[in-house]
C-alpha positions in Angstrom: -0.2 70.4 187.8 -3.7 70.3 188.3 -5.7 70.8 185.4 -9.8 72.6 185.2 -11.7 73.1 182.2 -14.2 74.8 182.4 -17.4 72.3 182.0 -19.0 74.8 179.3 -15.9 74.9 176.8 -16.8 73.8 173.4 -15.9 70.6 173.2 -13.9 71.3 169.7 -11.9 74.5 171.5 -11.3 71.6 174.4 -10.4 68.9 171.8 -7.7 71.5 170.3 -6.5 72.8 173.5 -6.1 68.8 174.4 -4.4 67.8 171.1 -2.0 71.1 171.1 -1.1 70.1 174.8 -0.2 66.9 174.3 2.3 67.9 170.7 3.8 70.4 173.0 4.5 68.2 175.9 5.7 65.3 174.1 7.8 67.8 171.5 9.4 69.1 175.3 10.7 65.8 176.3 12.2 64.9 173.4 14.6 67.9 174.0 15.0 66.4 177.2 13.8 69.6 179.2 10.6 68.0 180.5 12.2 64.8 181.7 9.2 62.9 183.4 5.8 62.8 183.8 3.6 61.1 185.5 -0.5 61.1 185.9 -2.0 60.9 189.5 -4.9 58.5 189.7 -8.1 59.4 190.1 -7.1 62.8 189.4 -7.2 65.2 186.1 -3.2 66.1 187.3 0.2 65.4 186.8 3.5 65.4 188.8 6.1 66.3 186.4 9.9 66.8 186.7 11.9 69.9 183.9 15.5 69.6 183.3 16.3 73.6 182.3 19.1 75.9 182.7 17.3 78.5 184.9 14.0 79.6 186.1 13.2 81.7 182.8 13.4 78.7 180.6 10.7 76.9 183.1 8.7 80.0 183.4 8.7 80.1 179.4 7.8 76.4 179.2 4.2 76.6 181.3 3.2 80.0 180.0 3.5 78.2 176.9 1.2 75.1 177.8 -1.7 75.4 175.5 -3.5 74.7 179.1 -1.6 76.7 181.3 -4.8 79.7 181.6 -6.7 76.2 183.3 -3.4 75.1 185.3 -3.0 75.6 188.8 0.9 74.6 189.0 3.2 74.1 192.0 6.5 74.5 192.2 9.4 72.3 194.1 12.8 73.3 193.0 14.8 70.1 193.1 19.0 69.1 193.6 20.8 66.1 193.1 20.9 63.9 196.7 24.6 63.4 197.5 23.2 59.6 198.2 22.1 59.0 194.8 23.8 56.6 192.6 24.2 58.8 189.8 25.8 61.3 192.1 28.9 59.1 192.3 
């Protein structure tokens, strides 16, 4: 996800948006549906990895994201490797 704010946002709405983003992201992986994240230097982006049932509940997820109307996301539908430990 790559994130752009406007430059002219008030800096309170931006400060909100911020604040709200980070409650709703952090409330997400404690249920375990958004089950990493991680920043990518140098960058105002992350590389994240959901855990949901079905593409409504990650469609309902990012419309949610109090960013998501600065967001440009892409998406990589992922499956277990049949080499992985944890597929054993």
């Amino acid at each position: 996800m790559n994130v752009t704010i406007p430059p002219g946002l008030d800096p309170g709405v931006r400060a909100d948006l911020v604040a709200r983003e980070k409650e709703y992201c952090r409330d997400l992986q404690r249920s375990g549906e958004w089950a990493h994240i991680w920043r990518c230097a140098g960058q105002y982006a992350n590389l994240s990895v959901f855990d949901v049932a079905d593409n409504e509940a990650l469609h309902r997820i990012l419309w949610n994201l109090p960013l998501f109307p600065y967001l440009s996301v892409e998406i990589t539908p992922l499956a277990q490797h049949p080499s992985d430990l944890a597929a054993d």
